[in-house]
C-alpha positions in Angstrom: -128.8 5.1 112.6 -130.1 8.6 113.5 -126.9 11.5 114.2 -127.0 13.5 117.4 -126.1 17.2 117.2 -124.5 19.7 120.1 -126.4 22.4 120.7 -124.2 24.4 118.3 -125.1 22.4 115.7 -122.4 19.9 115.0 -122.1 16.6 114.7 -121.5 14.6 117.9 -119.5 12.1 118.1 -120.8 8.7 117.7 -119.1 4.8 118.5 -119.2 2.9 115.9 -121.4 3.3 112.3 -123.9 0.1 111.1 -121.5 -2.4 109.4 -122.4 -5.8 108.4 -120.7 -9.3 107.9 -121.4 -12.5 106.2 -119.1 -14.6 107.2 -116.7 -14.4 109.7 -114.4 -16.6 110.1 -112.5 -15.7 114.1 -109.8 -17.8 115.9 -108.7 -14.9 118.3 -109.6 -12.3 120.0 -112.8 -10.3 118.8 -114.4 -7.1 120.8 -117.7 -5.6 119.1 -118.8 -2.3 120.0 -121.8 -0.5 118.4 -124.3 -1.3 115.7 -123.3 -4.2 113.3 -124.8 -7.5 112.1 -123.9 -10.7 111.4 -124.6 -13.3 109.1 -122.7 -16.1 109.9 -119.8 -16.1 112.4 -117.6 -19.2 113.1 -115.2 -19.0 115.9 -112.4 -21.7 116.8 -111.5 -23.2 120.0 -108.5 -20.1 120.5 -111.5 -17.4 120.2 -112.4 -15.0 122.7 -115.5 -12.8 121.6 -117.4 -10.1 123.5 -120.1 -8.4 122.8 -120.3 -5.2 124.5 -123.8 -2.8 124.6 -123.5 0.9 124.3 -125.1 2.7 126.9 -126.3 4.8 123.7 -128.5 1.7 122.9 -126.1 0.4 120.1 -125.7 -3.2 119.6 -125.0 -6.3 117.4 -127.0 -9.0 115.8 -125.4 -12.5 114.9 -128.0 -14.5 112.8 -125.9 -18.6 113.1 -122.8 -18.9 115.3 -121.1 -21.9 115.9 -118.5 -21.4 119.3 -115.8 -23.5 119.9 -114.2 -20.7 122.0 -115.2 -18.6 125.0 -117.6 -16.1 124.1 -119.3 -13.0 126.3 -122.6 -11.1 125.6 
């Protein structure tokens, strides 16, 4: 993910870094903000999931998902 600078130079402040899962395994509450991906992500029939876009353009991948829950994109 490319870094944005202030005009003096330093770093500005960014969300959330790249991360990625494999498996996850979720039977509560689960927010994602910013740029991640997942493999595999499981959630049980307790789950609440959102997915939230950054107005920055950020935003998360989920390659399988099997939801039992309620789940927002």
């Amino acid at each position: 993910m490319a870094r944005k600078f202030t005009a003096d130079g330093k770093l500005a402040p960014v969300l959330l870094d790249l991360a990625q899962f494999q498996n996850v395994q979720q039977n509560a509450q689960m927010g994602v903000t910013g740029t991640h991906g997942f493999g595999n992500l499981n959630t049980g029939v307790k789950s609440q999931t959102q997915f939230l876009d950054h107005a920055d353009g950020q935003f998360s991948t989920v390659k399988n998902t099997n939801n039992l829950g309620k789940m927002m994109i």
